[in-house]
C-alpha positions as CSV (number, residue, x, y, z in Angstrom):
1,X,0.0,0.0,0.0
2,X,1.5,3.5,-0.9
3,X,1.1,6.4,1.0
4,X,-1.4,7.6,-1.9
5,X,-3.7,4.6,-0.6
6,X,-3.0,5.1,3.1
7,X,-6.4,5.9,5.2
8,X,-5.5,9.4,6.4
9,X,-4.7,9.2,10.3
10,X,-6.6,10.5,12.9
11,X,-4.6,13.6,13.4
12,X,-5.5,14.1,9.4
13,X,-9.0,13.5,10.3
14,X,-8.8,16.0,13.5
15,X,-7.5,19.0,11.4
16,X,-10.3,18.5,9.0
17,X,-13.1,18.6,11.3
18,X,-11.7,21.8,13.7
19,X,-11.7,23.3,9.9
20,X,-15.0,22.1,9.1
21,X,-16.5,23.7,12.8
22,X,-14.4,26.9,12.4
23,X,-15.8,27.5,9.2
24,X,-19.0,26.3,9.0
25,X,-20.2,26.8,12.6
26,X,-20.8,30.5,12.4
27,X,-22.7,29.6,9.2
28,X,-24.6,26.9,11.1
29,X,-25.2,29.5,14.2
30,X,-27.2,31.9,11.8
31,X,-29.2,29.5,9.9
32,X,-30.6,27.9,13.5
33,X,-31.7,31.8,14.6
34,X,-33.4,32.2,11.1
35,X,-35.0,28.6,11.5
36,X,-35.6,30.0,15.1
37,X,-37.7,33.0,13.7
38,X,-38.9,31.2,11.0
39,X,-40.8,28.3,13.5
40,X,-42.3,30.8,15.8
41,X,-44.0,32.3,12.7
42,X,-45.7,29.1,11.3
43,X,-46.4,28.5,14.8
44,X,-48.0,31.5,15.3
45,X,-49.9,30.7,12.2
46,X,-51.1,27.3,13.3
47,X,-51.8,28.2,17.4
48,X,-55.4,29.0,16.3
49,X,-56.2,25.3,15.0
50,X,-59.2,24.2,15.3
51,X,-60.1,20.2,14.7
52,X,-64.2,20.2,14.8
53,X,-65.4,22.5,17.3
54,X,-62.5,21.8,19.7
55,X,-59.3,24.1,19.5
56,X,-55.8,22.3,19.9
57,X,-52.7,24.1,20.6
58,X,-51.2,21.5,18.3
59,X,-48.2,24.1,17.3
60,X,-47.6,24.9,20.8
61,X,-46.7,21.2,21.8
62,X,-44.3,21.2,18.8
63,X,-42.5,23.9,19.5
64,X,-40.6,22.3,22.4
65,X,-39.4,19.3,20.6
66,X,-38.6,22.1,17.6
67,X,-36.7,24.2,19.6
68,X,-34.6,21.5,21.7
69,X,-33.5,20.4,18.4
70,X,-32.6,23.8,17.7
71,X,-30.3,24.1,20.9
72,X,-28.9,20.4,20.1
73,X,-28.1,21.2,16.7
74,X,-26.0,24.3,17.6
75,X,-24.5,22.1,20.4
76,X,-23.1,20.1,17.6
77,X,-20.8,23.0,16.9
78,X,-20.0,24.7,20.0
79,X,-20.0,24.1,24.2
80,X,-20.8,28.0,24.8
81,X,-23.7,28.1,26.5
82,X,-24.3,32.3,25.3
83,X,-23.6,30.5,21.6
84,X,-26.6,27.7,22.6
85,X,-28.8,30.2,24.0
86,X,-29.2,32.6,20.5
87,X,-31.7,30.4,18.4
88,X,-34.0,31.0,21.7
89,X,-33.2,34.7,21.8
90,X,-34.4,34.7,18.6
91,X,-37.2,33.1,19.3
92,X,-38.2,34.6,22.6
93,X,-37.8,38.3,20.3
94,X,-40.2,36.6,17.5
95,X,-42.2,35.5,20.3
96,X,-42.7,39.5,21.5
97,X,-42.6,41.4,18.1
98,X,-45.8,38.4,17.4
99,X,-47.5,39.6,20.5
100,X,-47.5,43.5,20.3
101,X,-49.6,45.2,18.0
102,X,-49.6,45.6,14.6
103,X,-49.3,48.6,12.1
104,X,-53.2,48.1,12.0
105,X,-53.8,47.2,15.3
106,X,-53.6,43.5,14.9
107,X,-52.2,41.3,17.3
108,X,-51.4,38.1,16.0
109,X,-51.0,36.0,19.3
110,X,-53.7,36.8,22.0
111,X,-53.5,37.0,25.6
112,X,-55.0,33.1,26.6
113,X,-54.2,29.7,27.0
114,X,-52.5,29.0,24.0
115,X,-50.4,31.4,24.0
116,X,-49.0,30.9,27.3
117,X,-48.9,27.2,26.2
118,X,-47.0,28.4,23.3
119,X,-44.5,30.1,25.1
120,X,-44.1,27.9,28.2
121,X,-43.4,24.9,25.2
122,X,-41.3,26.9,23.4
123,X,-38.8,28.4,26.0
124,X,-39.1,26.6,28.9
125,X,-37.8,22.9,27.2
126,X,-34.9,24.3,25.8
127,X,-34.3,26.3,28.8
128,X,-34.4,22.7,30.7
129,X,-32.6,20.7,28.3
130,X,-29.3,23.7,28.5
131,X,-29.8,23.6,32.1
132,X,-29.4,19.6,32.2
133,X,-27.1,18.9,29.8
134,X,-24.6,22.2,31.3
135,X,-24.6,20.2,34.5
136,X,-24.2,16.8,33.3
137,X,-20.9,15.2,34.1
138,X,-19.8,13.8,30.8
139,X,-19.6,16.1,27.9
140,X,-20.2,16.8,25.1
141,X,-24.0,18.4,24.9
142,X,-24.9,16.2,21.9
């Protein structure tokens, strides 16, 4: 086998990868906040579902799952927790612009259950799931 053929070694495969996060983690970063802003909207858009006569907060039970994956995805580049914390920042400022008044006077999320559903889901279970896996003993947060 010539060096040409030679699986590259692990210090090969080490270089690649800090390359890989130091370039393409910042990129990573700023597509999770727009995918952050980008959630809260449809789930805005969907809060008001109604199946029959019965309204389910079907968007609001989604959003935790969608924004723990949102925190775990940005743990896959980085351990800072300020870093973790910006696709929820992003959120959470979605989350208020949504619920003040419009240019007309609308207000697309209203002051009731669902909302408050809405937000407890959507902050509270990445909040948790930072808070957990900060104070686990192993690392890394993936």
């Amino acid at each position: 086998m010539t060096a040409v053929d030679a699986p590259p070694d692990a210090d090969t495969r080490s270089r690649w990868a800090a390359l890989a996060t130091g370039v393409f983690g910042p990129v990573l970063i700023v597509i999770l906040i727009v995918d952050a802003v980008l959630t809260l909207a449809l789930e805005v858009l969907y809060l008001p579902l109604y199946i029959g006569g019965v309204a389910v907060p079907l968007a609001a039970l989604i959003a935790a799952p969608v924004n723990v994956a949102l925190v775990w995805a940005a743990a896959t580049v980085t351990t800072r927790s300020t870093v973790l914390f910006l696709p929820i920042a992003a959120w959470l400022a979605a989350f208020l612009i949504a619920a003040s008044r419009g240019p007309g006077g609308d207000v697309p999320l209203r002051s009731d259950l669902p909302t408050l559903l809405l937000f407890l889901c959507g902050a509270v279970a990445p909040l948790i799931y930072m808070y957990v896996a900060a104070n686990r003993t192993e690392r890394p947060l993936r």
